[in-house]
N, C-alpha and C positions, 0 to 999 in steps of 0.2 A: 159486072160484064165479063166476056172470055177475055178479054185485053189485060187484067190482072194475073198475076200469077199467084197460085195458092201459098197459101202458109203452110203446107205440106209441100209443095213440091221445092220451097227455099227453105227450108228443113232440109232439106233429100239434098237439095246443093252442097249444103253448110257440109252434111255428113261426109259429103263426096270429095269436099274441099280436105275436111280432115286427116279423111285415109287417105289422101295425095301424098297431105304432109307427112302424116307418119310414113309413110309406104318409102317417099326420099329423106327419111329421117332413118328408117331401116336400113335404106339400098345403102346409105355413107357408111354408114355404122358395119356393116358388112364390107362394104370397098377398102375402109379402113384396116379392117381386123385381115382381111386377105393380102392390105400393103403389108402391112407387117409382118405377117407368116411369110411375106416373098419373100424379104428384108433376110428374116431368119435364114430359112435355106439358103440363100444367095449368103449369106456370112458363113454357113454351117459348110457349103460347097467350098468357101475360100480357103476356108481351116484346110479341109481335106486336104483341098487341092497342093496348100501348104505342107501338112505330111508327106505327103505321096512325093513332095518337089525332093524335100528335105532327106526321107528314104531312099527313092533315086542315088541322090547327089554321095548317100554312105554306100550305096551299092559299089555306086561308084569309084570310091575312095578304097573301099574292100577290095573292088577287083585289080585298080593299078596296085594296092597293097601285097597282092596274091602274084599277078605281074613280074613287080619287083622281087619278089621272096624266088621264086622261079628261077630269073634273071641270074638272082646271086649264089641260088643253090647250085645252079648251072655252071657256074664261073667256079665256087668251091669245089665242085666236081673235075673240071676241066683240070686246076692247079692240080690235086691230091694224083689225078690221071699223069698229069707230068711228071711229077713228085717221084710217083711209083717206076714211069718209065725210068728218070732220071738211075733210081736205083737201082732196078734191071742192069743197064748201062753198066753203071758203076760194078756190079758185081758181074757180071762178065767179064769186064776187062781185070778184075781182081781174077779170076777165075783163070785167063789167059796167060794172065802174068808166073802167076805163082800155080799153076796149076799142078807141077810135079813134086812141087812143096808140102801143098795139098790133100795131092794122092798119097803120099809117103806118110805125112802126120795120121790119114783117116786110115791107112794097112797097120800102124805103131796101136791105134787106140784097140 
């Protein structure tokens, strides 16, 4: 009678059942392999991001070092500036003192 279902068409289920299975046997297998390349990049991003922190932080370090080098060259600058005037000074008033000394020793040579 129509009331039966053929042996073909529960054949056709069975197959239908199969490719299901396999089809979410694929789609995991695939979900899977897509966690893991996320995994990957998301570590590989971390690295990076670790470099790039770490490079920063000697820029960093570089530029207070430049900063400072600056600082001090500045300040060895300023001294030797003094230094020089101090001399000036000094031989000026060496100059004033004995100036007629001076002139008479530099007319003798």
């Amino acid at each position: 009678s129509g009331a039966t279902v053929s042996e073909k068409t529960l054949e056709r289920v069975r197959e239908l059942e199969l490719a299901l299975e396999m089809g979410e046997i694929e789609s995991r297998r695939i979900k899977d392999e897509l966690t893991a390349q996320l995994a990957e990049a998301r570590a590989s991003i971390a690295e990076h991001v670790e470099t790039i922190d770490r490079l920063s932080a000697n820029i960093g370090t570089m530029e207070s070092g430049r900063l400072e080098m600056e600082e001090i060259i500045s300040q060895r600058m300023e001294e030797q500036m003094g230094k020089y005037a101090e001399i000036q000074e000094e031989m000026a008033k060496i100059l004033k003192e004995n100036g007629d000394e001076i002139e008479k020793l530099m007319k003798d040579h």
